[in-house]
C-alpha angles and dihedrals in degrees: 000000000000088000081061107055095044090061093049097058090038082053084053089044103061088033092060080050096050098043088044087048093057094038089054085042092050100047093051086053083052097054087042082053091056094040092060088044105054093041085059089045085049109046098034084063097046079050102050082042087055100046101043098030119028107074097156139008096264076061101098118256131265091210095054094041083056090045083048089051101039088053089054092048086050098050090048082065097239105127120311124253136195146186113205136166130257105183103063100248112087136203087218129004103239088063092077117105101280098196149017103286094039084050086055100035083052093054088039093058107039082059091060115278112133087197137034123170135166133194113239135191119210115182098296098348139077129206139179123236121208144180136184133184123267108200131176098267094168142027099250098073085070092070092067094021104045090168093067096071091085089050114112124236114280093017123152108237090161149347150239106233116194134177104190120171115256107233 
């Protein structure tokens, strides 16, 4: 009889670890989720800001109003979010990859990925972080960025950088 309950509450056991296990896996979907939603949110809008406000290079830039705006997410402790540069030669120099995962997510993207996310633990907290590509996806961004007329299509010549709880 004692074999037996021992089995049993090595049975719950393992049962308590698996469903912790898929609660941890699904909340972390969830936060990925998030992250894809908010960069389309994002860069739909920089690119709506671009095409029906910025005429000549005096306009104000998409790219700095969305600097401006990601700086203010950040600071209303949502999730942080960052723009930062991919081809070396940033628009300001706070836009360069500040720490170990934006330096790999940098070289990551620029060799193709159109995601890279990690999983990181802070104290009590964990948090995905998160980057996806930013290319030139119209001709305006030449006029503040002449350096990204020789970029290819598709290439990444930034990134979005998030840190969002997982929850």
């Amino acid at each position: 009889m004692h074999h037996l309950r021992m089995a049993a509450w090595g049975l719950a056991v393992w049962m308590g670890i698996v469903a912790a296990a898929c609660a941890e896996a699904a909340a972390v979907l969830r936060a990925r989720k998030t992250v894809k939603m908010l960069d389309d949110v994002y860069k739909t809008a920089v690119v709506l800001i671009t095409d029906k406000y910025v005429e000549d290079e005096d306009d104000f830039p998409a790219g700095a109003a969305a600097v401006a705006w990601f700086k203010s997410i950040s600071e209303k402790g949502w999730h942080t979010v960052r723009l930062i540069d991919a081809t070396g030669e940033p628009y300001d120099p706070d836009n360069v990859a500040k720490d170990d995962f934006e330096k790999g997510a940098i070289a990551r993207l620029k060799a193709g990925s159109d995601f890279v996310d990690e999983v990181e633990q802070d104290g009590e907290k964990r948090y995905l972080r998160a980057a996806t590509p930013v290319p030139v996806v119209m001709k305006k961004c030449v006029m503040c960025h002449e350096h990204y007329a020789d970029a290819k299509p598709g290439e990444a010549i930034g990134a979005v950088t998030y840190r969002v709880p997982i929850e």
